[in-house]
N, C-alpha and C positions, 0 to 999 in steps of 0.2 A: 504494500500500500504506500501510497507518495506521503508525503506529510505536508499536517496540514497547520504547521507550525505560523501563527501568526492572524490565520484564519480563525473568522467567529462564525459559529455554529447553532442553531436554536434546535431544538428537543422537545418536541409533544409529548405530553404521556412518560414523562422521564423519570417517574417517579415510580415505576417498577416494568418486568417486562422485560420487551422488545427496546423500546424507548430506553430503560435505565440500560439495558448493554448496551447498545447504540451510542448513548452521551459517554461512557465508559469510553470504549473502543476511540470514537472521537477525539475525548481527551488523550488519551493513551498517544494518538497521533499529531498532540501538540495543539489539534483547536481550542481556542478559548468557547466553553458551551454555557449556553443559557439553557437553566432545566425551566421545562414548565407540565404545570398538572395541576390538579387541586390539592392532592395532599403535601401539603408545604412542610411535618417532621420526616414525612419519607424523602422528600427533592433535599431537603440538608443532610438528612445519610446519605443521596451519592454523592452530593457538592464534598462532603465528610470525606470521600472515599478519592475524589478525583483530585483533592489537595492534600491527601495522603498520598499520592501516587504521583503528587509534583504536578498536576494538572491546577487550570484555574476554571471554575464554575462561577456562575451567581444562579440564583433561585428567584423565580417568579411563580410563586400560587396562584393561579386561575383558574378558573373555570370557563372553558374552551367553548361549552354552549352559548355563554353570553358575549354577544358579537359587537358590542362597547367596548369589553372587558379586553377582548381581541383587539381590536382596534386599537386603546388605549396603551396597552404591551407592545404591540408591533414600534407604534413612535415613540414611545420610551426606547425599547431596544436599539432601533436602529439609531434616533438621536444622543446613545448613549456610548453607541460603538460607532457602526457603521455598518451597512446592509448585508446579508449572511451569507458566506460563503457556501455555504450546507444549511437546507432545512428538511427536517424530519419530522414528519406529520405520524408519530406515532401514539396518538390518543385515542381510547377507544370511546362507544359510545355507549349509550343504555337506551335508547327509545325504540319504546314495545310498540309495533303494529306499523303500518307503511304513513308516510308523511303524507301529507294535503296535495292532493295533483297526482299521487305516484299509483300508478297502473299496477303495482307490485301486489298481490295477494288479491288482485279483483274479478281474475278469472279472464279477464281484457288481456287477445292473444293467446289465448288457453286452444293448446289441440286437444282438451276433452270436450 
């Protein structure tokens, strides 16, 4: 893998998972990562672990459904560093049933 020494990195979902090896690995390759997820003691165990390992992290708690909340992270971030070299969307979600508009589970395109 090249390194990615000098590069900032952002991390969905970093706070276990796909997401926390990911910001791991990341760091390990020299990015500076920004964790994000909602649970903000789990995102300081890996920031915990990636400044154990000589890496630099910062933690941002959010909650990825609210699209302000999104918004407002993003130009923090970027006005804080500079625009990301790597982004990794690995947040999962929880909503039960198919969204407003979506053809998904309605039988619309069904070969039965």
């Amino acid at each position: 893998m090249p390194s990615l020494d000098g590069h900032f990195a952002i991390v969905t979902g970093a706070s276990s998972g796909l997401g926390r090896a990911t910001a791991l690995r990341l760091a390990s390759l020299g990015a500076r990562v920004a964790l994000l997820a909602r649970g903000k003691t789990d995102l300081e165990a890996v920031a915990d672990q990636i400044a154990a390992a000589g890496g630099t992290a910062s933690v941002l708690a959010i909650d990825l459904a609210d699209a302000a909340a999104v918004d407002a992270a993003a130009e923090r971030l970027i006005s804080d560093t500079h625009p990301p070299r790597v982004l990794v969307n690995a947040a999962g979600t929880d909503v039960p049933g198919p969204r407003k508009g979506s053809r998904c589970g309605t039988g619309s395109g069904s070969s039965r």
